[in-house]
VOGU-3710 file (C-alpha; in Angstrom, 3 decimals, decimal comma):
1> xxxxxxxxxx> 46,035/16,448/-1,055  44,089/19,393/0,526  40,911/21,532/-0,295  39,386/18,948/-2,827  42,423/18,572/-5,101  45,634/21,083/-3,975  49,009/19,103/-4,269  51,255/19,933/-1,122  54,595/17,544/-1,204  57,652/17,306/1,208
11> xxxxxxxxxx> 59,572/14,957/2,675  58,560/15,316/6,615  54,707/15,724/7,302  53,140/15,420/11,138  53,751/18,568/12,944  50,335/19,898/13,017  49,593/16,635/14,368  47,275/13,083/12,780  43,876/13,760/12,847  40,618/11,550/12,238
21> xxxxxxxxxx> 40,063/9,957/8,626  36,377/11,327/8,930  38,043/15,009/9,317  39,755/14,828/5,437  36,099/14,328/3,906  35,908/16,606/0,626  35,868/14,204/-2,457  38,133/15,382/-4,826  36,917/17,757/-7,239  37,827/15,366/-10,682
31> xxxxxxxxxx> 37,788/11,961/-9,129  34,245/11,451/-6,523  35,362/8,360/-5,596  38,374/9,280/-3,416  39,103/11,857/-0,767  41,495/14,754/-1,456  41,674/16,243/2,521  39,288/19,252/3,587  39,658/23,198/4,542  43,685/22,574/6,301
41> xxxxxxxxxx> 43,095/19,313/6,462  46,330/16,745/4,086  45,244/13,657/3,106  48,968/12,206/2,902  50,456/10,185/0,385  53,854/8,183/0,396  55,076/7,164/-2,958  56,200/3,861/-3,274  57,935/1,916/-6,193  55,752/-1,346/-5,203
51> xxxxxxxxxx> 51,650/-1,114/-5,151  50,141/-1,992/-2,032  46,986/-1,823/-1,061  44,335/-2,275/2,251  41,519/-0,592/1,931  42,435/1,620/-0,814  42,752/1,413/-4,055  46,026/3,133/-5,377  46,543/5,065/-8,025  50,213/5,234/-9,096
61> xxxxxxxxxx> 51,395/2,851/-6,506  51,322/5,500/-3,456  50,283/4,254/0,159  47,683/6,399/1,621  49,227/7,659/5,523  46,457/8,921/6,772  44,336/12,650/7,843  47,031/15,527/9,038  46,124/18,774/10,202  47,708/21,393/8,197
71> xxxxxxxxxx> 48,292/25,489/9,925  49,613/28,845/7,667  53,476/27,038/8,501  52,880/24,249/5,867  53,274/20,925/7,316  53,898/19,989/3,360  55,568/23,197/2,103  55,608/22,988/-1,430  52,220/23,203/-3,793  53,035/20,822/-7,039
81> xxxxxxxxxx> 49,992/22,308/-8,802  46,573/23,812/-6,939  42,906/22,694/-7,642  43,777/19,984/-9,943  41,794/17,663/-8,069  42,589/14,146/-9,336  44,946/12,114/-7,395  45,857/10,940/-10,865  47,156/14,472/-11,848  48,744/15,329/-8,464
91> x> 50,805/12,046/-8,579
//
């Protein structure tokens, strides 16, 4: 998630390169109480079919990867659905 709710999904994400957690800081613009990346920053998500969870609390069973920089060449090239906002409705 990007930008305080945009939905960018692919199946390879890195190439912009893993930056700090404190870097994907804008709360998502439906749900306060989570993160949803920052101005090119992805807060990255791997679906799973099993919940896990560390120090966050999932929402449909995804694993949260971690902060990744994001350029004008996507990193994750296709937008599911922009400014949604809710990791619930970007899931």
């Amino acid at each position: 998630m990007q930008y305080r709710g945009e939905c960018w999904a692919g199946n390879s994400y890195g190439k912009h390169g893993k930056r700090p957690d404190s870097e994907c800081n804008m709360k998502c613009k439906y749900d306060g109480s989570r993160f949803c990346g920052a101005g090119w920053r992805n807060n990255v998500f791997k679906l799973i079919k099993k919940e896990v969870t560390i120090s966050y609390t999932a929402v449909m069973g995804e694993t949260r990867e971690g902060c990744f920089k994001d350029a004008g060449n996507r990193d994750l090239p296709k937008l599911l659905r922009a400014g949604y906002g809710s990791p619930l409705k970007c899931f």
